[in-house]
LOTORVEX-474638 format. One line per field, with one value per residue (C-alpha): residue in one letter; x, y, z; residue number from 0. Coordinates in nm, 4 decimals. Each point is the difference from the previous one (the first is absolute). Layout:
<sites>
r = [a;...]
c1 = [X;...]
c2 = [Y;...]
c3 = [Z;...]
k = [NUM;...]
</sites>
This chain:
<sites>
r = [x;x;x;x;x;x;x;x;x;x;x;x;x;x;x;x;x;x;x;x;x;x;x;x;x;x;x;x;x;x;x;x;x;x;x;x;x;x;x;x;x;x;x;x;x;x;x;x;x;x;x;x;x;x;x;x;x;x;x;x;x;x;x;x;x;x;x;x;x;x;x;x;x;x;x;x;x;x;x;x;x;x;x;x;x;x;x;x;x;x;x;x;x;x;x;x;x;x;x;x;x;x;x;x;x;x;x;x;x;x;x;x;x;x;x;x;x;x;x;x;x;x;x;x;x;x;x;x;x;x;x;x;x;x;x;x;x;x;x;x;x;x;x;x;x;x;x;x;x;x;x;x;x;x;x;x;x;x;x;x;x;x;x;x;x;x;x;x;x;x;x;x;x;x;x;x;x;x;x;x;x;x;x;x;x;x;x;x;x;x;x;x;x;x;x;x;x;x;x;x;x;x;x;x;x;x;x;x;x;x;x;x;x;x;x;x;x;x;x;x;x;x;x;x;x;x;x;x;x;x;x;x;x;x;x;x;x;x;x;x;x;x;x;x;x;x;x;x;x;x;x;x;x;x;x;x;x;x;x;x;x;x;x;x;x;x;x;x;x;x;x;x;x;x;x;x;x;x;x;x;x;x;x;x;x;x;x;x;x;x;x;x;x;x;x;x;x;x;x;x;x;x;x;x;x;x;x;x;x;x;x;x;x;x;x;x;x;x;x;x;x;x;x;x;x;x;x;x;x;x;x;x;x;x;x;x;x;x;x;x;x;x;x;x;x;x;x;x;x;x;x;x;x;x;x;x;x;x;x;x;x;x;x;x;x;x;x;x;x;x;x;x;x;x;x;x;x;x;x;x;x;x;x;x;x;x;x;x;x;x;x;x;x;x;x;x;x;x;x;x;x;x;x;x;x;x;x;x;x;x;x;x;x;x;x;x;x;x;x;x;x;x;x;x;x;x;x;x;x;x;x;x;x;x;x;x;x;x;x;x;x;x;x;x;x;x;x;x;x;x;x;x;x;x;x;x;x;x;x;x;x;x;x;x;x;x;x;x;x;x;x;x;x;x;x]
c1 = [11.4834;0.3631;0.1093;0.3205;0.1226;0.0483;-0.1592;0.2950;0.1828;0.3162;-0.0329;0.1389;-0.0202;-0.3596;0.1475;0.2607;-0.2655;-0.1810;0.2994;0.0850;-0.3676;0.0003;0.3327;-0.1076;-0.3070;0.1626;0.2748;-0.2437;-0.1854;0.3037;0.0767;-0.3499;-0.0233;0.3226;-0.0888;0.0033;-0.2495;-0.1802;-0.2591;-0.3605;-0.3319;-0.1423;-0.2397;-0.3250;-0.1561;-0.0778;0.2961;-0.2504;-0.1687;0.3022;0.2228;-0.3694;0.0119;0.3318;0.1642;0.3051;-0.0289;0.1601;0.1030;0.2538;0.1033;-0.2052;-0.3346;-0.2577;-0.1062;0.1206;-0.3175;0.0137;0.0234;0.3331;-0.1625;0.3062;0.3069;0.0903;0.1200;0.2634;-0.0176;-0.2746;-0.0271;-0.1801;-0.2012;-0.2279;-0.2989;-0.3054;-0.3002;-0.2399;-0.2891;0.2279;0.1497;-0.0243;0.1303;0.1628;0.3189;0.2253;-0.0945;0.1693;0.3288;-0.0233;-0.0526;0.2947;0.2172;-0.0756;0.2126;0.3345;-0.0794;-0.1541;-0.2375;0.1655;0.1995;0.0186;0.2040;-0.0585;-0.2650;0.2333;-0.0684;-0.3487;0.1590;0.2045;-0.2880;-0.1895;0.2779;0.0538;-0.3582;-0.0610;0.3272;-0.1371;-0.3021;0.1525;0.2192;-0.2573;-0.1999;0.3157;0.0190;-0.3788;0.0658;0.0652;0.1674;0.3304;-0.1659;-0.2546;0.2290;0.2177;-0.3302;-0.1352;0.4049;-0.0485;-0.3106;0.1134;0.3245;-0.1998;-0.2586;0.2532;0.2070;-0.2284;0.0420;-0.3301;-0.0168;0.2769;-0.1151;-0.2717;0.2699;0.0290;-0.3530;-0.2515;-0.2530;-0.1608;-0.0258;0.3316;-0.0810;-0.3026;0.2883;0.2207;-0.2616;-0.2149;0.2842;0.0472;-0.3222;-0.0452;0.3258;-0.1196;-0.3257;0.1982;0.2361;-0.3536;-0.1433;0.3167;0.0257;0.2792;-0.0384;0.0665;-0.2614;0.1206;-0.2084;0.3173;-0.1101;-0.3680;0.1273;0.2191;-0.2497;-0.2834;0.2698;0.0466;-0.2968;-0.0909;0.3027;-0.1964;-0.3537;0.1745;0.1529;-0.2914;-0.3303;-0.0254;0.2619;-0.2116;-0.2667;0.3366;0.0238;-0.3582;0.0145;0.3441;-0.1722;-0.2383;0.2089;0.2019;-0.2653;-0.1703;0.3068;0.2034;-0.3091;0.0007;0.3631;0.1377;-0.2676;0.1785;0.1330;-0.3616;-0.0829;0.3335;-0.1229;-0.3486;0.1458;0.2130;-0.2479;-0.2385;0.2715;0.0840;-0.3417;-0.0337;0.3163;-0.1469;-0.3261;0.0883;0.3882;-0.1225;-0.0447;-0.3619;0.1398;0.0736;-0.3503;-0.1211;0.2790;0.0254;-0.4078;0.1082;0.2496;-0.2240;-0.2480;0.2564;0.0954;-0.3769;-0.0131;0.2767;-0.0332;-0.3590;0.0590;0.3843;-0.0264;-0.3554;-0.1644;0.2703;0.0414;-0.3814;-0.1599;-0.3316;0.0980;-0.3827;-0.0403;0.2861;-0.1211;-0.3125;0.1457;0.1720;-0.3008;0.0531;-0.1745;0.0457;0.1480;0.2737;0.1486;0.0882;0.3112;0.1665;0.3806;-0.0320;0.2450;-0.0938;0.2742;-0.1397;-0.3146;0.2570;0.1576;-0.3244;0.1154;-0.3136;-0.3433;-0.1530;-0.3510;0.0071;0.1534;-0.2080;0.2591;0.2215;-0.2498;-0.0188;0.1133;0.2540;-0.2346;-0.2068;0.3063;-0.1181;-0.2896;0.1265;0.2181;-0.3259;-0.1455;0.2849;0.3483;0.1933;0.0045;0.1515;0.2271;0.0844;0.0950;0.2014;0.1523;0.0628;0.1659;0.2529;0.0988;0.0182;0.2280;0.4182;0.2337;0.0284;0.3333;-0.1036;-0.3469;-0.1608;0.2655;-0.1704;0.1809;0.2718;0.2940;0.2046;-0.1510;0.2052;0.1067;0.1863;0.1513;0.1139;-0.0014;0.2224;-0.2361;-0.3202;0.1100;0.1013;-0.3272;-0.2783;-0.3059;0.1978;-0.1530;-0.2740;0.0601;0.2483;-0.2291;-0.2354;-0.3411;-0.1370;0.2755;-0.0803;-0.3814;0.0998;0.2132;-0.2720;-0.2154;0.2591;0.0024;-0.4086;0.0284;0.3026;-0.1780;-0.3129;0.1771;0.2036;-0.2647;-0.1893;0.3326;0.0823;-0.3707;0.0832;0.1691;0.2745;0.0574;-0.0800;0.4027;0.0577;0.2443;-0.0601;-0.3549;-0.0977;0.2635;-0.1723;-0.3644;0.0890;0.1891;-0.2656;-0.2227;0.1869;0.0284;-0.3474;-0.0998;0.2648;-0.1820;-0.3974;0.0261;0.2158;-0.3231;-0.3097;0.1474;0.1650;-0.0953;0.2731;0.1719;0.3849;-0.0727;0.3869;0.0094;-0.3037;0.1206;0.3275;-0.0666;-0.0094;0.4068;0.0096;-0.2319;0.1674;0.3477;-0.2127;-0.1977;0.2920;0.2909;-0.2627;0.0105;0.3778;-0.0248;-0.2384;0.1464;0.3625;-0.1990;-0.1423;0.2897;0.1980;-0.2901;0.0445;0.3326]
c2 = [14.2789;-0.0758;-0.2773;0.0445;-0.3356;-0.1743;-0.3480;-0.0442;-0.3677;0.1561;0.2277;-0.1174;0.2956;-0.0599;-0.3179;0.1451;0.2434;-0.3018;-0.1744;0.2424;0.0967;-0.4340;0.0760;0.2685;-0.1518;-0.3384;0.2044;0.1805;-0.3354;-0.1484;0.2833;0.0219;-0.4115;0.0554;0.2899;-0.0758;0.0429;-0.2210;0.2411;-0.1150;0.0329;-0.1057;-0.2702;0.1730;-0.3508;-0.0321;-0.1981;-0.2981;-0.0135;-0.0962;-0.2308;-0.1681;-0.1411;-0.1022;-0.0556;0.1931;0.3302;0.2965;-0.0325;0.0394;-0.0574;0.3457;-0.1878;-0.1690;-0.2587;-0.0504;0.1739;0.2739;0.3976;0.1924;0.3340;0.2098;-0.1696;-0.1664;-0.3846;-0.0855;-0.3466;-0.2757;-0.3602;-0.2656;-0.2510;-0.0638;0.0676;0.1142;0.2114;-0.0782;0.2493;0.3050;-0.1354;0.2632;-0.1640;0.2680;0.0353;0.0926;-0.3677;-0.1063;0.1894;-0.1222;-0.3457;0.0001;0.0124;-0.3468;-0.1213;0.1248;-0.1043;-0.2453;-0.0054;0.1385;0.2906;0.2741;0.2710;0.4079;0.1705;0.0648;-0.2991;0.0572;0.3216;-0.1743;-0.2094;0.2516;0.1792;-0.2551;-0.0343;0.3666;0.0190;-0.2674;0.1266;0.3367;-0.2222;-0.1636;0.3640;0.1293;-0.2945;0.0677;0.3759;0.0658;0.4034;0.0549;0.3435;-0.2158;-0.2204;0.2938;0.1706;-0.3457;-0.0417;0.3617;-0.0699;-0.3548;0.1954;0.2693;-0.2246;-0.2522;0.2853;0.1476;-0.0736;-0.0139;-0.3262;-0.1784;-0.0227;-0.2199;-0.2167;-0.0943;-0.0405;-0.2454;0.2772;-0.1218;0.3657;-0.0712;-0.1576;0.2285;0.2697;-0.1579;-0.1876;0.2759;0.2141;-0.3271;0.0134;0.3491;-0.0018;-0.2771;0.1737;0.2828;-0.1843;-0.1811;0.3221;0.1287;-0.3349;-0.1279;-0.2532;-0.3469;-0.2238;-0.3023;-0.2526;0.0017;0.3691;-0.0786;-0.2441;0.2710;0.2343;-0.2527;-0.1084;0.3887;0.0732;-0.2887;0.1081;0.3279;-0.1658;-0.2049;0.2569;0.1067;0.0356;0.3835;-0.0596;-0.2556;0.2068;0.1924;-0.2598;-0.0017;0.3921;-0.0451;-0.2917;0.2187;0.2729;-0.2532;-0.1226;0.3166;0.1380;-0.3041;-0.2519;-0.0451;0.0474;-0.3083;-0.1686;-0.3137;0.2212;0.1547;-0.3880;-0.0628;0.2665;-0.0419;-0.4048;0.1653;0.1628;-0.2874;-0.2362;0.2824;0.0107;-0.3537;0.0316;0.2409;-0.2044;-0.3454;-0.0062;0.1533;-0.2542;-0.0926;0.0544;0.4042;0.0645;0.1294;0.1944;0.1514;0.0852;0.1654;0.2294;0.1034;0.1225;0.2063;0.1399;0.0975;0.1242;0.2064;0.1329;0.1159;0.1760;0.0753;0.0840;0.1806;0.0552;0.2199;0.2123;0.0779;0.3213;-0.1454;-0.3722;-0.0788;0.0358;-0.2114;-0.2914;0.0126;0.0014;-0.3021;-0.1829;0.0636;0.1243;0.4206;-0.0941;-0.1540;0.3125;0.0183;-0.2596;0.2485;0.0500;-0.3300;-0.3622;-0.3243;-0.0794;0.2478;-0.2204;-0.3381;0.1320;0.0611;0.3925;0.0616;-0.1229;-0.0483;0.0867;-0.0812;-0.3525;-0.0638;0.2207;-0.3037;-0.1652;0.3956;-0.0760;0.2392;0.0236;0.1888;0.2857;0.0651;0.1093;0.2124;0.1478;0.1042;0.1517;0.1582;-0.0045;0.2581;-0.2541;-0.2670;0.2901;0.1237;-0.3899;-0.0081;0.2807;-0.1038;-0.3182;0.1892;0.2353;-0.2978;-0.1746;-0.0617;-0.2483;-0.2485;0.0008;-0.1504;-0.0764;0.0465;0.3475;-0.0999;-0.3316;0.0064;0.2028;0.1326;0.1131;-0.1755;0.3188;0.0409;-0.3371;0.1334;0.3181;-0.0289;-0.2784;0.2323;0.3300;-0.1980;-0.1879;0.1887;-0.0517;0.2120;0.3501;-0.1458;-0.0491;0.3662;0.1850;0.2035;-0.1009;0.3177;-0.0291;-0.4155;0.0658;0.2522;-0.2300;-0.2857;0.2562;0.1025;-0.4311;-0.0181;0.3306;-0.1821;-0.3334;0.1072;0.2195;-0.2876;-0.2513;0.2236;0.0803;-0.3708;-0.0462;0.2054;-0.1367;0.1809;-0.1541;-0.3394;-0.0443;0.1874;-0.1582;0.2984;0.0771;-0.3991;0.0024;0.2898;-0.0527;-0.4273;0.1508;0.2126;-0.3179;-0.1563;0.2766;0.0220;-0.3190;-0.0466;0.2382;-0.0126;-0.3776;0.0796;0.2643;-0.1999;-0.3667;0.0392;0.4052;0.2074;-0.2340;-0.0449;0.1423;0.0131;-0.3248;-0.1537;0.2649;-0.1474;0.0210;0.3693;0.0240;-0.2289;0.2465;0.2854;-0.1171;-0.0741;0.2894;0.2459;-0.1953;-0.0021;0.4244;0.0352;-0.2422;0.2260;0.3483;-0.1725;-0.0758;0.3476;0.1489;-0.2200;0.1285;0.3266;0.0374]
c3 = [-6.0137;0.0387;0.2449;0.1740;0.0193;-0.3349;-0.0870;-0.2266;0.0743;0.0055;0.2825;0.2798;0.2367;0.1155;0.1056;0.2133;0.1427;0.0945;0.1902;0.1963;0.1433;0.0971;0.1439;0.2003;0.0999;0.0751;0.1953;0.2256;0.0426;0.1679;0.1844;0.1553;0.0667;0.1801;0.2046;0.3841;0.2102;-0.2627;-0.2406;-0.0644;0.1384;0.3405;0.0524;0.0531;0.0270;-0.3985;-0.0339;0.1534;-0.3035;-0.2277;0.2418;0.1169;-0.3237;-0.0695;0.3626;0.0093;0.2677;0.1016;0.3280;0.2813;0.3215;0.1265;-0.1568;0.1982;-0.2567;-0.3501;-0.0829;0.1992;-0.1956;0.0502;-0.0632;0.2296;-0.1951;-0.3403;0.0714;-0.2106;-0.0293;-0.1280;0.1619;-0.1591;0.1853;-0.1975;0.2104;-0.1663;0.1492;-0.2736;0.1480;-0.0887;-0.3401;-0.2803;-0.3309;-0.1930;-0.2222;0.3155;0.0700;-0.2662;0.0672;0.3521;-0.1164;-0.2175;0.3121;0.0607;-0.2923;0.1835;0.3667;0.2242;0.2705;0.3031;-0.1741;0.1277;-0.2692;-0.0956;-0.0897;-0.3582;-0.1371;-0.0320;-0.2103;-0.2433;-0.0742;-0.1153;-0.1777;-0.2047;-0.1047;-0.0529;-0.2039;-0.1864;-0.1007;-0.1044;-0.2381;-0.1874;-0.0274;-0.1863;-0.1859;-0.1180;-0.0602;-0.3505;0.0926;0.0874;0.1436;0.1812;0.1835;0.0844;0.1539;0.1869;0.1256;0.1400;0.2053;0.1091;0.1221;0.1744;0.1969;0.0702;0.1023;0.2698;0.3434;0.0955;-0.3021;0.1164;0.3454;-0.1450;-0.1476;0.4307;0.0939;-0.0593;-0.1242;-0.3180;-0.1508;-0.1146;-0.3421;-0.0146;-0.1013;-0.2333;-0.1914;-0.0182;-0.1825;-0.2095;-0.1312;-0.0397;-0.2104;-0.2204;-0.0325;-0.1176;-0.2431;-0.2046;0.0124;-0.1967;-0.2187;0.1723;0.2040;-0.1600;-0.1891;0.1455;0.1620;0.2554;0.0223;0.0782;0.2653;0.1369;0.0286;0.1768;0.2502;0.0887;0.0472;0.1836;0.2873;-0.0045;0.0444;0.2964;0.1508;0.2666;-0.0183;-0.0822;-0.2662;-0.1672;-0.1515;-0.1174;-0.2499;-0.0953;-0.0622;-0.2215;-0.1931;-0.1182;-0.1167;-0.1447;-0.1558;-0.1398;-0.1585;-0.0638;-0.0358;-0.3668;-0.0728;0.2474;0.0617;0.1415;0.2508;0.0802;0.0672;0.2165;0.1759;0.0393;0.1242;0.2545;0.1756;-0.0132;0.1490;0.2771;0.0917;0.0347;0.2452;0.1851;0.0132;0.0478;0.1508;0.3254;0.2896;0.0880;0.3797;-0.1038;-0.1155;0.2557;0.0843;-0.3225;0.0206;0.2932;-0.1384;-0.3287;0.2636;0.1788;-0.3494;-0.1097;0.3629;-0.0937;-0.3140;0.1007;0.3977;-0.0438;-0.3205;-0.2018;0.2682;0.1823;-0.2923;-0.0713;0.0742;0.0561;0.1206;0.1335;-0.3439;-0.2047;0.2867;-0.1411;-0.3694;0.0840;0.1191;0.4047;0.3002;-0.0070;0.3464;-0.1060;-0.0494;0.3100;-0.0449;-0.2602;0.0635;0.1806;-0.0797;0.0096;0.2750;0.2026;-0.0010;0.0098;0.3177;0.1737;0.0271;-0.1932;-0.0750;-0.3041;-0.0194;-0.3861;-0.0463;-0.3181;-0.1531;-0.0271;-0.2871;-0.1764;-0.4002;-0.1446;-0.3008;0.2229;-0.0237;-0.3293;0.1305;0.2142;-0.2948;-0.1603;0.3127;0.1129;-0.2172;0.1857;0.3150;-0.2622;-0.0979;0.3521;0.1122;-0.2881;0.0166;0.4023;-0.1476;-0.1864;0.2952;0.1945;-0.1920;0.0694;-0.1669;0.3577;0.1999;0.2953;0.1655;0.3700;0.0865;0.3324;0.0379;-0.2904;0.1406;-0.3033;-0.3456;-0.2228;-0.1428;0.2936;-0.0394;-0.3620;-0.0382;-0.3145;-0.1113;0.0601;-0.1677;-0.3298;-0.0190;-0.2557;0.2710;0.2511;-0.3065;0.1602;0.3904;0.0456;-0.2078;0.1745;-0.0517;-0.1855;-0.2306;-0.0094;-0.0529;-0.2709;-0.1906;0.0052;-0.1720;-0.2610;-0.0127;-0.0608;-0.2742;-0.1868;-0.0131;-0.1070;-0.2934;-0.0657;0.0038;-0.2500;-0.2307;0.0057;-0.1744;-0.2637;-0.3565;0.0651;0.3729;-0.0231;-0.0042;0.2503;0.1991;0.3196;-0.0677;0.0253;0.3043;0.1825;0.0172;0.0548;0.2944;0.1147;-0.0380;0.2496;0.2662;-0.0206;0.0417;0.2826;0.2072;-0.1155;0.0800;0.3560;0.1113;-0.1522;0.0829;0.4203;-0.0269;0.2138;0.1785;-0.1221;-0.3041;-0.0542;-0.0355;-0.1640;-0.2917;-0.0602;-0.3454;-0.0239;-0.0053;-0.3361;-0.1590;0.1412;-0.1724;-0.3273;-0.0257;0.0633;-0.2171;-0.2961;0.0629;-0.0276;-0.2872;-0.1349;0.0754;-0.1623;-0.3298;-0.0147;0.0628;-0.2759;-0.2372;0.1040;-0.1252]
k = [0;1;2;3;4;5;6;7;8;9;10;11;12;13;14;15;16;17;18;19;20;21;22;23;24;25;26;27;28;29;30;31;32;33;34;35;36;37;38;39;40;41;42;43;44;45;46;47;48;49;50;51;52;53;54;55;56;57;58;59;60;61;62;63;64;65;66;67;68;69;70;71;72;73;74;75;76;77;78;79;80;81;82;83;84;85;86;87;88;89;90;91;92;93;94;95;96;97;98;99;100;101;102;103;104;105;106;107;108;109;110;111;112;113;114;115;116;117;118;119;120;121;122;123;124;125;126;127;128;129;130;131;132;133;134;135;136;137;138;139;140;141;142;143;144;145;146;147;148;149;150;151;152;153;154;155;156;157;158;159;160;161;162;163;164;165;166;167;168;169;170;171;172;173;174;175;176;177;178;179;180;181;182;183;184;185;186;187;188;189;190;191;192;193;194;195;196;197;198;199;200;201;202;203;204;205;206;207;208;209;210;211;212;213;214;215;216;217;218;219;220;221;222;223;224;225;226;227;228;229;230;231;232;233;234;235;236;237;238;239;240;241;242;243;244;245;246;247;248;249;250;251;252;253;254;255;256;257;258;259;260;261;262;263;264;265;266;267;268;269;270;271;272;273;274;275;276;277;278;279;280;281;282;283;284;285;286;287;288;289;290;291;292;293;294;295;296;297;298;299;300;301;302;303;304;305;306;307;308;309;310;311;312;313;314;315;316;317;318;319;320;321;322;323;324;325;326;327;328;329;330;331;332;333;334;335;336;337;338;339;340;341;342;343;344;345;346;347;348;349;350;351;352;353;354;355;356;357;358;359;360;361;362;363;364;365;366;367;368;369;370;371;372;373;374;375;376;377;378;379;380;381;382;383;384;385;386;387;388;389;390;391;392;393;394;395;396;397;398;399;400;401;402;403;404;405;406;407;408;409;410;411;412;413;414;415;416;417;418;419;420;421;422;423;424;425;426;427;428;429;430;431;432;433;434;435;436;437;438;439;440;441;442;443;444;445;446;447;448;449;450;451;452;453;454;455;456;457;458;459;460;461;462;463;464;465;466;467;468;469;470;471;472;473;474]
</sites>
């Protein structure tokens, strides 16, 4: 197969190519930080769980406390007073952007909601400079430089940049990985033991990221390590050290004082995942309680949230639902797979690139704030497309993935440069949304599947990159 951009030392246009999709990307970066009203997300009270730990809010003069949620408006500004509320304190990498604030102000500053921006601009750029460095194809770092562009490029990204949402670094790592995945699948990625330490320290910001995001990690350590195992094997053990240090984050950073909190919310989740989310979408749902070791009555909670139960607008008759494993599920897959299938495929219909949360209480969908902004942005295929036309293009996604995956198996396909590109953006996608369904089950699926954009970009890059090369051969 005949690449299209040449590896030769000399050739300088790649280069150029390169420069001006950072230009463009840096371009519309300063154009969106400087937009007025300020762009981002609203508060939807998660934001408690970053600035809990770290003591810098988002908050203004419209705000009953400096922890109060701003779910109608996005507040432009971040004070630090260093207050900390200990029992909500989530330790994740948006901690650590949040933290680095404190290196350019004192306590009692009050300054915008950009800063926290740059930050991690700077950080992301920096990791996707060390990933080229490590890349050992011109035509590789030409394809990662496209997909940084693209998902730095769309709007419904950048509004992250202005939010204290920790899903953030759960899509740029994640395409980080993926492409270094890619590159020692393809024998080029470097040897280095700089390398190996590159690789452990992305992985790691993906294992931090969130919770659901975590077992991310785990899932691309394997595949790392079944098709790249013996080949780098200091990077399988960077790897496998990542995710054993991000666990122990996730373990051990949290505050004694949030335990219980936290408890609290993994019961809400199971609660979840099992009434709002199998259970509604079983034909027989007496019978999938049962499968998942409950009373038959429990049935009767199908189609039914947690915060229903929270508010006091409902009762639950089945609390022990809380303590229900989601090992169980696989139970339930053998009993009866077209409810799996059904919440799945619910998932997927359910899912949107986010532009603004709560319609209810948020006035303007940022779209309207930018139109310009919107139409430009990849995930707006998504949004404006109607959703028979959406659902049909996930399944041309699933048929070109699985083809891929099986091509890219092949002698002839292990370097592939699209096939690989394909199915590992398929793996994402699906991941994005199976963990969204069977982790919090319906409930703002568009967001808990951030990651589905970053495999959308992959997966559909890798087939133009494909249908170029055939068409070069064709000739």
């Amino acid at each position: 197969m005949q690449a299209f951009v040449s590896n030769r030392p000399g050739a300088r246009w790649p280069w150029l190519l390169i420069a001006v999709l950072l230009l463009l990307g840096a371009v519309r970066f300063l154009v969106f930080s400087a937009h007025s009203p300020v762009l981002g997300y609203p508060n939807n009270f998660d934001f408690l769980r970053t600035s809990g730990c770290v003591g810098i809010w988002n908050f203004d003069a419209q705000s009953e406390a400096f922890h109060s949620p701003a779910p109608d408006r996005v507040v432009a500004q971040l004070h630090y007073n260093d207050e900390r509320l200990w029992q909500f304190c989530n330790p994740t990498a948006e901690t650590l952007y949040l933290s680095a604030l404190k290196l350019g102000h004192s306590v009692g500053d009050t300054f915008p909601i950009q800063h926290l921006a740059y930050v991690k601009l700077v950080i992301v750029l920096l990791a996707y400079t060390a990933l080229m460095w490590a890349l050992r194809s011109m035509r590789l770092r030409l394809f990662l430089s496209a997909c940084f562009v693209l998902l730095w490029w769309d709007m419904s990204t950048l509004l992250y940049f202005q939010s204290l949402y920790p899903v953030f670094s759960s899509l740029f790592f994640s395409l980080f990985v993926v492409m270094a995945l890619l590159a020692c699948r393809l024998d080029a990625f470097s040897r280095s033991a700089w390398a190996s330490l590159l690789l452990a320290v992305l992985t790691f910001m993906l294992g931090f990221s969130n919770q659901q995001y975590f077992y991310l990690a785990i899932v691309l350590t394997a595949v790392f390590l079944l098709f790249n195992g013996r080949q780098y094997r200091l990077h399988s053990a960077a790897m496998l050290c990542a995710v054993l240090v991000a666990s122990l984050c996730h373990s051990y950073l949290r505050p004694a004082q949030s335990q219980e909190f936290y408890a609290g919310i993994d019961r809400v989740n199971r609660t979840d995942t099992i009434f709002y989310g199998v259970l509604m979408h079983s034909r027989n749902p007496e019978e999938a309680a049962v499968s998942l070791g409950l009373r038959p009555e429990c049935a009767q909670m199908a189609g039914i949230g947690a915060h229903a139960f929270n508010h006091g607008l409902k009762q639950n008759i089945c609390p022990e639902v809380a303590s229900i494993s989601r090992l169980k599920l696989l139970n339930l897959a053998a009993k009866q797979p077209a409810t799996i299938a059904k919440t799945l495929l619910a998932g997927v219909e359910a899912y949107k690139p986010v532009y603004g949360f709560f319609p209810q209480l948020y006035p303007f969908h940022a779209s309207e704030l930018s139109p310009g902004m919107y139409a430009s942005s990849p995930s707006s295929l998504i949004v404006s497309a109607p959703r028979a036309l959406y659902l049909a293009m996930v399944a041309v996604m699933a048929m070109l993935a699985a083809a891929a995956f099986v091509y890219a198996l092949l002698p002839r396909g292990r370097q592939s440069l699209w096939a690989h590109a394909i199915w590992i953006g398929g793996l994402l996608c699906f991941y994005s949304i199976f963990s969204s369904v069977f982790g919090d089950g319906m409930v703002e699926v568009e967001r808990h599947a951030a990651v589905f954009l970053p495999g959308f970009i992959l997966l559909w890059l890798g087939a133009i990159v494909g249908l170029v090369d055939h068409l070069r051969v064709a000739r």
